[in-house]
N, CA, C and O atoms as a GROMACS GRO file, in nm:
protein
  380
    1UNK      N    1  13.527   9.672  10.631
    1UNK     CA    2  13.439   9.693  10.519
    1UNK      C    3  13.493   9.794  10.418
    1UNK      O    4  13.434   9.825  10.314
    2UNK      N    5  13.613   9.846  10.459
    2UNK     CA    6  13.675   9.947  10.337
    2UNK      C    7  13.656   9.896  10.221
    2UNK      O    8  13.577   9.944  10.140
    3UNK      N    9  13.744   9.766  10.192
    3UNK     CA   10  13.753   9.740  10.065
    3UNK      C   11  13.619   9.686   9.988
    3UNK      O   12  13.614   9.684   9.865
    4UNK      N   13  13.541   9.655  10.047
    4UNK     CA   14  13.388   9.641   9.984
    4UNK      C   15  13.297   9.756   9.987
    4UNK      O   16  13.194   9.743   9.920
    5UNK      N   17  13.321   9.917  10.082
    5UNK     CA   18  13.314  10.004   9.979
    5UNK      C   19  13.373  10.035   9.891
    5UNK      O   20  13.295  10.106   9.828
    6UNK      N   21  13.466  10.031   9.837
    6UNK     CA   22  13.599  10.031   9.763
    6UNK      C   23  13.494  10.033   9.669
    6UNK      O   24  13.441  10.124   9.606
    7UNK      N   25  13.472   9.860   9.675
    7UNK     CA   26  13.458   9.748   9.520
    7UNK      C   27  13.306   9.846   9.496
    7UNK      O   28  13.292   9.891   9.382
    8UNK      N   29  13.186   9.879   9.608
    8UNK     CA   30  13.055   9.875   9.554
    8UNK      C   31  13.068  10.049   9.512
    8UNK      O   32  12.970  10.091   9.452
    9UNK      N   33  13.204  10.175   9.545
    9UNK     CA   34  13.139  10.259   9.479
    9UNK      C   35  13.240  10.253   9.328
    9UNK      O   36  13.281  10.360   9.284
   10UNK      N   37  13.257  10.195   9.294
   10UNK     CA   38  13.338  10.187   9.177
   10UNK      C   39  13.331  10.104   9.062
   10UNK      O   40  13.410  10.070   8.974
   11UNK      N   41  13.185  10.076   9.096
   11UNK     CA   42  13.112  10.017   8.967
   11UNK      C   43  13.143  10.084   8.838
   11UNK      O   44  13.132  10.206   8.827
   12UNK      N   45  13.170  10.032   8.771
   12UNK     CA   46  13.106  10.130   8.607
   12UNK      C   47  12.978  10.053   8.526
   12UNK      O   48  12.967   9.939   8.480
   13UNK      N   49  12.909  10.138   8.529
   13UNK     CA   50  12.762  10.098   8.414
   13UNK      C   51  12.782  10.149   8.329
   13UNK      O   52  12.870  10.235   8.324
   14UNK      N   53  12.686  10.104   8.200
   14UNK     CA   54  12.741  10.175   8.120
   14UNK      C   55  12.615  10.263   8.082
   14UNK      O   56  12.501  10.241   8.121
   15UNK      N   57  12.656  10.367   8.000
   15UNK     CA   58  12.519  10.456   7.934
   15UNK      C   59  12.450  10.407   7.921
   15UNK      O   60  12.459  10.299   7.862
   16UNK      N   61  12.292  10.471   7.985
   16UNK     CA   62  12.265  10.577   8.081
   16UNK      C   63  12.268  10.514   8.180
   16UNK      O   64  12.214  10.586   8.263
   17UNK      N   65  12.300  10.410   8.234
   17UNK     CA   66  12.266  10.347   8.362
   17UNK      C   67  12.300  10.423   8.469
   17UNK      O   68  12.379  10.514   8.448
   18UNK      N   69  12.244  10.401   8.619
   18UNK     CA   70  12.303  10.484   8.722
   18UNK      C   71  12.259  10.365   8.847
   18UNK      O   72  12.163  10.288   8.844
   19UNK      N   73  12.375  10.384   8.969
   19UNK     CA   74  12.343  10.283   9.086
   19UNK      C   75  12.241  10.376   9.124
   19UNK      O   76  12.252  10.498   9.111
   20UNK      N   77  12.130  10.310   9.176
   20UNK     CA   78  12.060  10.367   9.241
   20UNK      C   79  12.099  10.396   9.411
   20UNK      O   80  12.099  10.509   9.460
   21UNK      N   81  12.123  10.308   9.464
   21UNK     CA   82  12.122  10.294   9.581
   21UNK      C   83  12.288  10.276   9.588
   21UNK      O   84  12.332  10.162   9.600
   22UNK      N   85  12.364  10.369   9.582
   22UNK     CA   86  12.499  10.364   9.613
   22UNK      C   87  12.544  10.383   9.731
   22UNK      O   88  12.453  10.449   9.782
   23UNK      N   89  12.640  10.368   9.826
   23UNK     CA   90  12.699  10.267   9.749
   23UNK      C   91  12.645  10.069   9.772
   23UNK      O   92  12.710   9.970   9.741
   24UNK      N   93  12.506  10.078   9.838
   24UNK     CA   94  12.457   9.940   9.852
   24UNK      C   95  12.464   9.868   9.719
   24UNK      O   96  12.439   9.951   9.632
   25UNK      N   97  12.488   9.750   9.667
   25UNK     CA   98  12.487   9.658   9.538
   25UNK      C   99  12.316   9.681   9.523
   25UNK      O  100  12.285   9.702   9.406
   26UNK      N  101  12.202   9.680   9.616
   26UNK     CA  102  12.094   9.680   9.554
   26UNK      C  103  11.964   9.700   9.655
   26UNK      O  104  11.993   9.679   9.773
   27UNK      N  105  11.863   9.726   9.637
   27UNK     CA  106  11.751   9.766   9.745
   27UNK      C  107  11.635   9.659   9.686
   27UNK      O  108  11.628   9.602   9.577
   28UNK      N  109  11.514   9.655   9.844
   28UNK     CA  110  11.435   9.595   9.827
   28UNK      C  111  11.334   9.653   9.893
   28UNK      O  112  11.342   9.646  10.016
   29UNK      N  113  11.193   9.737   9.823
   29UNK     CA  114  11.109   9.785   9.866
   29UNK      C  115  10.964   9.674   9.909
   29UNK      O  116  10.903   9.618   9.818
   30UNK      N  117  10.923   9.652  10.066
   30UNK     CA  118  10.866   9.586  10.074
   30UNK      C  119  10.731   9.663  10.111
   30UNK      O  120  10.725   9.762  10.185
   31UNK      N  121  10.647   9.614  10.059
   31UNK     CA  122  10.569   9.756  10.142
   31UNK      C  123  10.393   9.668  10.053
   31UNK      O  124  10.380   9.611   9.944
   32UNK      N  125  10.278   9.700  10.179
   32UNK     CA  126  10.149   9.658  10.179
   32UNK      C  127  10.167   9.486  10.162
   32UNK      O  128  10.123   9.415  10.072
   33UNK      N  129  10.258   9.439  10.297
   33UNK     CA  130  10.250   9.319  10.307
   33UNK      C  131  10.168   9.278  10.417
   33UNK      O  132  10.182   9.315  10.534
   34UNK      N  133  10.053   9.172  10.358
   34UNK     CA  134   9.965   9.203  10.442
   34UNK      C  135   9.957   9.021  10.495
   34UNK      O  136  10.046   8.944  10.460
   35UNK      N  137   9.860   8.982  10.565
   35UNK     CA  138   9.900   8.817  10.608
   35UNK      C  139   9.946   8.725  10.488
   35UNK      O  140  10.058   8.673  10.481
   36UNK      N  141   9.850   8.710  10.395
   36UNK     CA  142   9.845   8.659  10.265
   36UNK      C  143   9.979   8.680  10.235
   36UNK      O  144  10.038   8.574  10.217
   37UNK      N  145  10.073   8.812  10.219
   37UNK     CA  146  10.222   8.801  10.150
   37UNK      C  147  10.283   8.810  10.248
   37UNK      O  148  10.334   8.920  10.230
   38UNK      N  149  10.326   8.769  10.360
   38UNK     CA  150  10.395   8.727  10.410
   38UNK      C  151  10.527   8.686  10.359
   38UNK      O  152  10.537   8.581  10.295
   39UNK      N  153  10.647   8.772  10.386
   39UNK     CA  154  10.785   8.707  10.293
   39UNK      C  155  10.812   8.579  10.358
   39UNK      O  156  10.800   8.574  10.480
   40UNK      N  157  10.842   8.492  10.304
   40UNK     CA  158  10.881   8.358  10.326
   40UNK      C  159  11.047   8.372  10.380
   40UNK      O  160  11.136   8.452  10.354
   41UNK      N  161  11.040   8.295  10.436
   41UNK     CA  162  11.179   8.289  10.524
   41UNK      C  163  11.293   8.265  10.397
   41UNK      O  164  11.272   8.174  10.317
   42UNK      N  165  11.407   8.348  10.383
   42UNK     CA  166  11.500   8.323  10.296
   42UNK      C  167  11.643   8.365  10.307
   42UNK      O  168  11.661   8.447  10.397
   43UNK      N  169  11.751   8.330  10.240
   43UNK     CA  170  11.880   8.366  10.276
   43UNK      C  171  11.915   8.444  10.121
   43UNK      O  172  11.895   8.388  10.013
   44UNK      N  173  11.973   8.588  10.138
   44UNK     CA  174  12.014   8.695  10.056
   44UNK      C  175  12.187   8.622  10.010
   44UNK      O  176  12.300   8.644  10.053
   45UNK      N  177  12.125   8.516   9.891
   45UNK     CA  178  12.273   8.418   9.867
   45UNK      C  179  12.392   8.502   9.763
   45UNK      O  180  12.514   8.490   9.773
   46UNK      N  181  12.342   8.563   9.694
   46UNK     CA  182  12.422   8.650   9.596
   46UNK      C  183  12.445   8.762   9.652
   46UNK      O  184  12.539   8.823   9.603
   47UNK      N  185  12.366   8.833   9.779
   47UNK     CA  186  12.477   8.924   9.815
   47UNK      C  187  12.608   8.934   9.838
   47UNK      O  188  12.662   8.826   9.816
   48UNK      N  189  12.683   9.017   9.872
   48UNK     CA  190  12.823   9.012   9.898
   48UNK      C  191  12.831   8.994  10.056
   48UNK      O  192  12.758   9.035  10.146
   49UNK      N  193  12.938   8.925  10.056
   49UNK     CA  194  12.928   8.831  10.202
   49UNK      C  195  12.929   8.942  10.331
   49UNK      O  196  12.888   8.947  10.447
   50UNK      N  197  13.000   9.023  10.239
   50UNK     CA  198  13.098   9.114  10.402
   50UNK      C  199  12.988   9.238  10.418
   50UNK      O  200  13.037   9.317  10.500
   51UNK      N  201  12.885   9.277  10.381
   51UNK     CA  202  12.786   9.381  10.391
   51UNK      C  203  12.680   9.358  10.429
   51UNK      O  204  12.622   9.257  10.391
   52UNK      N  205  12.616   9.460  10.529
   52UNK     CA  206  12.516   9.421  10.579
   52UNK      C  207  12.387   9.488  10.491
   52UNK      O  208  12.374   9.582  10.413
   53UNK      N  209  12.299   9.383  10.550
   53UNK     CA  210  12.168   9.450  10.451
   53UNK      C  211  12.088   9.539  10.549
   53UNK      O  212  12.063   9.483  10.656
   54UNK      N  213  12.051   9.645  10.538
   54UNK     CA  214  11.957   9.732  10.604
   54UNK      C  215  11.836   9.700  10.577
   54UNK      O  216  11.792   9.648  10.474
   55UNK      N  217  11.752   9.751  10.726
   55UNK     CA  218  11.611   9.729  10.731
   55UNK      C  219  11.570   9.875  10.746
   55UNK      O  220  11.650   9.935  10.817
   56UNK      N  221  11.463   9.958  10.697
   56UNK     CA  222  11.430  10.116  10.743
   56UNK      C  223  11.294  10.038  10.702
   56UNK      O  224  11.258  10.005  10.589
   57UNK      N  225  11.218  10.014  10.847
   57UNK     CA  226  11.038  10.070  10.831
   57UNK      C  227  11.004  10.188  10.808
   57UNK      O  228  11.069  10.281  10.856
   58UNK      N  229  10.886  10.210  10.724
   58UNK     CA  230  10.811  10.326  10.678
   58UNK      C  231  10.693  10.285  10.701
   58UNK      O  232  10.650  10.169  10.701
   59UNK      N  233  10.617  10.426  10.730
   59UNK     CA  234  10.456  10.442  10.752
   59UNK      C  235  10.394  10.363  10.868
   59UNK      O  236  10.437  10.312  10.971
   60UNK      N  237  10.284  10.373  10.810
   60UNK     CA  238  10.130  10.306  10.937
   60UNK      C  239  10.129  10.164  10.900
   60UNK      O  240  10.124  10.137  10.780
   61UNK      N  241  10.133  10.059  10.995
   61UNK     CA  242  10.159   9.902  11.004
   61UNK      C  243  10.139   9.844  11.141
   61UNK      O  244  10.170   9.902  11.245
   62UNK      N  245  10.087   9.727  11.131
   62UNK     CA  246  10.104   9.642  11.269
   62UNK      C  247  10.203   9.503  11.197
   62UNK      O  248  10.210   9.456  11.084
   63UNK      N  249  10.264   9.473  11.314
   63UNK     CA  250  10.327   9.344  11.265
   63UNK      C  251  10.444   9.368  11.161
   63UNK      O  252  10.499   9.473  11.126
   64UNK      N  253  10.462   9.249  11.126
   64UNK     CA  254  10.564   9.260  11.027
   64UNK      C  255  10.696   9.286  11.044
   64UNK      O  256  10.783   9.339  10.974
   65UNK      N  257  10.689   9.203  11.234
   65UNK     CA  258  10.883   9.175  11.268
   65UNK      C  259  10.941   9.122  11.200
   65UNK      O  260  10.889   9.041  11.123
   66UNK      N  261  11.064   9.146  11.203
   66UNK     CA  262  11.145   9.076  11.170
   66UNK      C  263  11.199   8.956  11.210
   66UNK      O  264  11.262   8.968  11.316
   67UNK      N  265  11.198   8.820  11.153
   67UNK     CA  266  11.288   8.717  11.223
   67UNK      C  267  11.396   8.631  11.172
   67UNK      O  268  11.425   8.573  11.068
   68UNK      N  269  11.437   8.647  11.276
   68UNK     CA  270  11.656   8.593  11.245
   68UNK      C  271  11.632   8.454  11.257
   68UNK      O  272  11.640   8.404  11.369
   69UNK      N  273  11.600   8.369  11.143
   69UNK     CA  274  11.580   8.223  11.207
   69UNK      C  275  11.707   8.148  11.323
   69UNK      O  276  11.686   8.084  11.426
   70UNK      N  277  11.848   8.189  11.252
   70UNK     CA  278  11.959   8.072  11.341
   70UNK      C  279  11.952   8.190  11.456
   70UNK      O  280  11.936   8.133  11.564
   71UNK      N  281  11.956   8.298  11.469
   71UNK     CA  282  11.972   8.364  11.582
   71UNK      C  283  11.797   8.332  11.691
   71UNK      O  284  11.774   8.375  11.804
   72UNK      N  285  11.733   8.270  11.628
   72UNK     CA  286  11.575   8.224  11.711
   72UNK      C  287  11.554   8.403  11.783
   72UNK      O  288  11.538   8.418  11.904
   73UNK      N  289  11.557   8.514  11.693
   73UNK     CA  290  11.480   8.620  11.775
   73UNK      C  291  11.370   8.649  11.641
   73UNK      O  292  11.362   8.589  11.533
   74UNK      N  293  11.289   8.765  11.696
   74UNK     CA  294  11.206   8.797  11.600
   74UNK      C  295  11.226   8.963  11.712
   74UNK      O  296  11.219   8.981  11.833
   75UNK      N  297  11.248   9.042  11.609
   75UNK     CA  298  11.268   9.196  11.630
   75UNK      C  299  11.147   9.280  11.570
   75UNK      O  300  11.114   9.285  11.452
   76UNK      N  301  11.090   9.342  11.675
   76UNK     CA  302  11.003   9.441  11.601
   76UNK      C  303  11.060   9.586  11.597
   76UNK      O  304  11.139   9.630  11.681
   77UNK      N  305  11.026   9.636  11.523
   77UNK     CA  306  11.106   9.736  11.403
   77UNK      C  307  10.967   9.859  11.385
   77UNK      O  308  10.875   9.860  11.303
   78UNK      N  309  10.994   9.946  11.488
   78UNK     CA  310  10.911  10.093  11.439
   78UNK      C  311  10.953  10.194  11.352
   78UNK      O  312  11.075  10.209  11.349
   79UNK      N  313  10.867  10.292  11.258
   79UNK     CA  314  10.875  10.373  11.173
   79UNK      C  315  11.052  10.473  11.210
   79UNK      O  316  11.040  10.548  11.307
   80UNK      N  317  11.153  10.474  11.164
   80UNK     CA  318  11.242  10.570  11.214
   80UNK      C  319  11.366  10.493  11.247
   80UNK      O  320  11.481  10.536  11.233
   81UNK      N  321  11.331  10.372  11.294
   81UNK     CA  322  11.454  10.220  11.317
   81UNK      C  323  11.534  10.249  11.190
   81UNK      O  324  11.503  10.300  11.082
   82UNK      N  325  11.658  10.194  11.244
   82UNK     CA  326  11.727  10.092  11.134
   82UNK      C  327  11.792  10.028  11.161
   82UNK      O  328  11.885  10.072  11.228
   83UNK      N  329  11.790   9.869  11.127
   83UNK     CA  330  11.862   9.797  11.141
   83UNK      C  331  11.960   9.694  11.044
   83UNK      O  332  11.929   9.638  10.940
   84UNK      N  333  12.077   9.692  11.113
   84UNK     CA  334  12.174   9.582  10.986
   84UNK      C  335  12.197   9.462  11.023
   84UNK      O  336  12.237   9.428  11.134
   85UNK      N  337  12.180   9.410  10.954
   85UNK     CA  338  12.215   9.263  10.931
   85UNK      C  339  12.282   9.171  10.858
   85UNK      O  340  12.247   9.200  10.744
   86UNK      N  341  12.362   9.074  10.849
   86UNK     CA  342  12.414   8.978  10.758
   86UNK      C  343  12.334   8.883  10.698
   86UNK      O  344  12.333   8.764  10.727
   87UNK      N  345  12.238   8.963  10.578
   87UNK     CA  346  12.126   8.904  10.506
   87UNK      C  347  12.190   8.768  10.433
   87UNK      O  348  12.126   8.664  10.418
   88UNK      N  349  12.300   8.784  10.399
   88UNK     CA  350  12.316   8.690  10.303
   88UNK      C  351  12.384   8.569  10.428
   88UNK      O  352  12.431   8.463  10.386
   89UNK      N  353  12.380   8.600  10.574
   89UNK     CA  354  12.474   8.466  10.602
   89UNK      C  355  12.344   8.426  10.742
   89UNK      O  356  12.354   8.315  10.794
   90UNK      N  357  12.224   8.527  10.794
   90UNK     CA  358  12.120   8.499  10.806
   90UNK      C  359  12.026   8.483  10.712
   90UNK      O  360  12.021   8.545  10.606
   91UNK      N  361  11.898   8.342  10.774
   91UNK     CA  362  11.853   8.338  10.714
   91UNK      C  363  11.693   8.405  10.788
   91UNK      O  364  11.687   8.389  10.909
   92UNK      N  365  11.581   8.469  10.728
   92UNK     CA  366  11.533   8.549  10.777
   92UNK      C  367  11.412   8.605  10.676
   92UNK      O  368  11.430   8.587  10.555
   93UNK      N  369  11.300   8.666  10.714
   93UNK     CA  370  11.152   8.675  10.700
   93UNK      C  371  11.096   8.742  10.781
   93UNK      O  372  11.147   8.784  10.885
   94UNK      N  373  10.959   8.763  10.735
   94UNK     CA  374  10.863   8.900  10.888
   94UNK      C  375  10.762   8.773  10.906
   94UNK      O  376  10.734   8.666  10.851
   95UNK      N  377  10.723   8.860  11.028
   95UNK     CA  378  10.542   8.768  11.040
   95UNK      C  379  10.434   8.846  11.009
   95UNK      O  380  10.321   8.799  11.013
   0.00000   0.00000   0.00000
């Protein structure tokens, strides 16, 4: 993974822009998902192939494992976890 930190801290933006989440390409705050939003099962296609996407739960929640569809698990994930994954080459959703 050297060379894809390489590539993600050596962005240039231009004025004023700033990476937020360096050196990750980008973040996704999920938060007060309740039955009704339920993320739909999906594959992270424009990420970059060779990086994994992180999971960090926050706060008070029931539910809302994680599941690896081709791997057939579903992981539950407490406040303090983190876990990585190959978002863009799993495909994957909570319950």
């Amino acid at each position: 993974m050297p060379e894809a930190y390489n590539k993600l801290t050596n962005i240039n933006l231009p004025e004023p822009l700033e990476l937020l989440c360096n050196p990750w390409s980008g973040a996704a705050i999920n938060q007060q998902i309740t039955p009704d939003s339920i993320l739909q099962h999906h594959q992270d296609w424009k990420d970059i192939r060779s990086l994994p996407n992180a999971v960090i739960p926050y706060g008070n929640y029931q539910g809302g494992d994680l599941v690896l569809w081709q791997a057939k698990c579903i992981i539950e994930l407490q406040p303090g976890d983190v876990l990585l994954f190959m978002g863009s080459l799993l495909c994957h959703g909570n319950t």
